[in-house]
C-alpha positions in Angstrom: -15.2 82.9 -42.3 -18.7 83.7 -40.5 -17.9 87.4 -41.7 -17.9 86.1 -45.6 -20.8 83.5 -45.2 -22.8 86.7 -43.8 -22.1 89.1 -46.3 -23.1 86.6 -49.1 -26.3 86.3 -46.6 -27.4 89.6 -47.0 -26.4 90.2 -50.6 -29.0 87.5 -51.3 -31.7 88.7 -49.3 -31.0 91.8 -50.4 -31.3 90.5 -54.4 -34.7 88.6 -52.7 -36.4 92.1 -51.6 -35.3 93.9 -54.7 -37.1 90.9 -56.2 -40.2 90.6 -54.1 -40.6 94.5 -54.9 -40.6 94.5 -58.8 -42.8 91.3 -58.7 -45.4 93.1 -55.9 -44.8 96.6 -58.9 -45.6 93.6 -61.8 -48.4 92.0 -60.2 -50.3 95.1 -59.1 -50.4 96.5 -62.5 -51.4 93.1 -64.1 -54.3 92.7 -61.5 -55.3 96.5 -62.2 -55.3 95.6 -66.1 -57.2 92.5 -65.7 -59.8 94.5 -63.1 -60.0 97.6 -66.5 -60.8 94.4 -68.9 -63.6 93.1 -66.9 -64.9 96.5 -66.2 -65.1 97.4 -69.7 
């Protein structure tokens, strides 16, 4: 039972980091866009 509730554990952090990463990628271009427009 504790074996099933921890793999489900770590497929959802797992799902949470892949996550956290593309949103970090997203954000980072967004800010460098938004950094460009006011430059320009």
């Amino acid at each position: 039972m504790a074996q099933q509730e921890m793999k489900a554990a770590e497929e959802t952090y797992a799902g949470f980091i892949n996550l956290f990463k593309i949103g970090s990628i997203i954000t980072a271009i967004v800010t460098v866009g938004v950094v460009l427009l006011i430059a320009s």
